[in-house]
C-alpha positions in Angstrom: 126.3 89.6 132.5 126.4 87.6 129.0 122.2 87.2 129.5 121.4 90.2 130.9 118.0 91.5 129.2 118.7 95.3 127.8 115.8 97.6 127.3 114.7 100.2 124.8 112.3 102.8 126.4 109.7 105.2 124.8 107.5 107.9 126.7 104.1 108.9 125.3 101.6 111.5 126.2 97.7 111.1 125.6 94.9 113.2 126.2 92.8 111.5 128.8 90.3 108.8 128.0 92.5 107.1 125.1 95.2 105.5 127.9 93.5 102.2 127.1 93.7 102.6 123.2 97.2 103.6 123.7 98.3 101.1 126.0 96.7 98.2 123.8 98.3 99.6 120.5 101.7 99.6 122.4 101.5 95.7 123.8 100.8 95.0 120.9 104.2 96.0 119.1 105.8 94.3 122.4 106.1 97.5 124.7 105.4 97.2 128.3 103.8 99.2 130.5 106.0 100.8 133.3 104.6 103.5 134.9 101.5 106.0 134.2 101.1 109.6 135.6 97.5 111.1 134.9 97.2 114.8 134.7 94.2 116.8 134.5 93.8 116.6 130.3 97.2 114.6 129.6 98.8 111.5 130.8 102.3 110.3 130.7 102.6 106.5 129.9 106.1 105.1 129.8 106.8 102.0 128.2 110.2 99.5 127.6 110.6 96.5 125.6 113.3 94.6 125.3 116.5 95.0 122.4 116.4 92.8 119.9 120.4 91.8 118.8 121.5 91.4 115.7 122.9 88.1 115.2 126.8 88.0 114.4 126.1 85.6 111.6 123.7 88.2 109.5 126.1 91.1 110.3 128.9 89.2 108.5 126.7 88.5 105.9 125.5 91.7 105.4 128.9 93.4 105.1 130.2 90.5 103.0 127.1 91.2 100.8 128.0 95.2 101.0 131.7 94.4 99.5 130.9 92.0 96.9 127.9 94.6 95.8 130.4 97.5 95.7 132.6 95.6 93.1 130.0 94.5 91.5 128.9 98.4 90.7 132.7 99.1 89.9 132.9 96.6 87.4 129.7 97.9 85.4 130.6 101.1 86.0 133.8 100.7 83.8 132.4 98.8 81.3 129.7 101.2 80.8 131.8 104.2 80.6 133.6 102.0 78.0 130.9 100.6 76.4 129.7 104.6 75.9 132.7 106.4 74.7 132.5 103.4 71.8 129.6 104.1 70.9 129.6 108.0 71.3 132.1 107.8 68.6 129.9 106.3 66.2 126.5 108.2 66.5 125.2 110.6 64.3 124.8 114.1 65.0 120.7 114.3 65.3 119.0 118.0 65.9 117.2 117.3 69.2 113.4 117.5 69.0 111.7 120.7 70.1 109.2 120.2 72.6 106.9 122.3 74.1 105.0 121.5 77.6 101.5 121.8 78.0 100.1 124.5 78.8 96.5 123.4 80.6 97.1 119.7 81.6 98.8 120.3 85.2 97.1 124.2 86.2 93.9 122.0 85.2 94.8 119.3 87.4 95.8 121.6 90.2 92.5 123.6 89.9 90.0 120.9 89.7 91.6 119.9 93.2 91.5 122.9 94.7 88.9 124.2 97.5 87.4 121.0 97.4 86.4 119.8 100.7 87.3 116.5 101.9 84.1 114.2 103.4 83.5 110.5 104.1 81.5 110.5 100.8 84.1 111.9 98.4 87.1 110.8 99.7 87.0 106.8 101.0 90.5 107.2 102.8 88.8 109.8 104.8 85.8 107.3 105.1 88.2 104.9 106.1 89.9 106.8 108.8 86.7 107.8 110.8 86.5 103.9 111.2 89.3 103.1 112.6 89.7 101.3 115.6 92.9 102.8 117.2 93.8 106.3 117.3 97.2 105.7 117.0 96.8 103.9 114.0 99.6 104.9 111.0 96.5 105.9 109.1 96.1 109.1 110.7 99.7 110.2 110.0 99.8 109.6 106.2 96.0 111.0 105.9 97.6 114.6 107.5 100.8 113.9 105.2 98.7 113.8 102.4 96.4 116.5 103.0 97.6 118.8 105.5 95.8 122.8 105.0 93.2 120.7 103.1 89.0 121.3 104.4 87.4 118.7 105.8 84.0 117.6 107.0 82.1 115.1 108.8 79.3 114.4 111.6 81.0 114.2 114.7 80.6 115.0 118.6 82.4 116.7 121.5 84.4 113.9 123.3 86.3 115.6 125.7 86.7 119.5 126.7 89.0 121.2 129.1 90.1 125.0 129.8 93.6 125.9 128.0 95.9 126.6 131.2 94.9 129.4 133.3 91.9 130.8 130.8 89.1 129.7 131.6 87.4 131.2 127.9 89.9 129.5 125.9 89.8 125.7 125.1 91.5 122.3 124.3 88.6 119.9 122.7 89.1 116.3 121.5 86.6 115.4 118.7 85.5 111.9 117.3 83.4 111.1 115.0 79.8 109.8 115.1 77.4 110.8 118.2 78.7 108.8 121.2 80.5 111.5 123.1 82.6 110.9 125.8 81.8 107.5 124.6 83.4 107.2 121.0 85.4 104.0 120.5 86.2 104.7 117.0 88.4 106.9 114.8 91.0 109.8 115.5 91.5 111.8 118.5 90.6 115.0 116.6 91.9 118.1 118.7 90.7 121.9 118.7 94.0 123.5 120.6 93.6 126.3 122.3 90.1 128.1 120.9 87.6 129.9 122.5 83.7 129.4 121.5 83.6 132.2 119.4 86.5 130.6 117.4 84.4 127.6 116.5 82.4 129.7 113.8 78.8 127.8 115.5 76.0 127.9 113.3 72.3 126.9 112.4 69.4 127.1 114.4 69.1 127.8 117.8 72.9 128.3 118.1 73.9 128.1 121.9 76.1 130.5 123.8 78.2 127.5 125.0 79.3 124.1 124.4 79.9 120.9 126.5 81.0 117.1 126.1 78.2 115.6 124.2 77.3 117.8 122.0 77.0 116.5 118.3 77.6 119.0 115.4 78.7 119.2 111.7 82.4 120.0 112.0 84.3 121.6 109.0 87.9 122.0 109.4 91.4 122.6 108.0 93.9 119.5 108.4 97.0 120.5 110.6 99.8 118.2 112.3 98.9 114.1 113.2 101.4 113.8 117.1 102.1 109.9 117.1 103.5 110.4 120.6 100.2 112.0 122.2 98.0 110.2 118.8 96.5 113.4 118.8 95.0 114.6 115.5 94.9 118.5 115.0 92.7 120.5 113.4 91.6 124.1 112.6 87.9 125.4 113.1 86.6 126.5 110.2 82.7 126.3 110.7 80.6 123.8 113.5 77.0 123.5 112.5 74.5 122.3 114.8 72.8 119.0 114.5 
């Protein structure tokens, strides 16, 4: 039928306790719930929204626009390759210039950036991205594009942890930042996958044998890969000092 409504359809997985933040970031951008399946750590949430057609009028447009464009080029092209062999034939033969690239300016550059570690007080689009509101915001993508293998570090607190599979000494932790917990409303959903506690490098006083959901600590860690699908956030342990 001529009015049938025809759907586009997207699955996404989320660690659990970010479904709502996922969910409202979708119906937002005019995705509708369909079904949710909730797993121990993960949920499944699929969504559909309808398929917006492309008028007939704009297609013809835009191919009428592609033709007239392409002899449009063809014409300059000729009279530039005209205009050139012209004026090729009249230009004087001139030595070209020697020049010689500096030496210090970009090794310089490259070492002043190097080993520095990324905080909310150096670096305001880190600042800015351990306010956000949503996790799935397009922030967190083009912060790990940017600085993916690079150190960072920030006050933050256990959210969420959960054994990896079958081990029950290995981990998956989601992170936020701040001191709220299981409560955090704000910024990314960092992630520790699969990590035991001696991987998390604990230090300071009175450093405990074990860890739980709660827990607030200084967390310094290598950038990895931003999942827009689950809006997970992975990072590497490289130290977590008490606090």
């Amino acid at each position: 039928m001529a009015d049938e409504i025809k759907y586009e359809y997207k699955t996404v997985q989320t660690v659990r306790g970010t479904d709502g933040l996922v969910i409202s970031k979708m119906q937002k951008d005019g995705w509708e719930l369909v079904e949710q399946a909730q797993g121990m750590l993960r949920s499944t949430l699929d969504f559909r929204r309808p398929k917006k057609p492309l008028p007939r009028l704009l297609i013809g447009t835009a191919v009428g626009g592609l033709v007239i464009l392409a002899i449009v080029i063809g014409v300059a092209a000729a009279l530039e390759d005209g205009g050139g062999k012209k004026d090729e034939a009249n230009k004087p033969t001139v030595a070209p210039a020697s020049a010689e690239p500096s030496a210090t300016s970009a090794p310089t550059a490259a070492r002043s950036a190097a080993g520095e570690v990324i905080t909310p007080e150096n670096n305001p689009e880190f600042a800015a991205l351990l306010k956000t509101p949503d996790s799935c915001d397009s922030a967190n993508l083009d912060f790990a594009t940017k600085y993916k293998g690079k150190t960072v570090a920030f006050d933050g607190s256990i959210v969420h942890m959960a054994p990896h599979g079958d081990d029950d000494t290995r981990y998956d932790f989601l992170l936020g930042p701040g001191d709220k917990g299981p409560n955090t409303g704000i910024g990314p959903a960092f992630k520790y996958d699969d990590v035991n506690i001696l991987d998390l490098k604990l230090t300071g006083r009175n450093t405990p044998a074990t860890v739980r959901a709660g827990d607030t600590f200084r967390f310094v860690a290598e950038v990895g890969e931003f999942n827009a699908k689950q809006c997970l956030f992975f990072l590497d342990p490289v130290s977590t000092e008490i606090r």
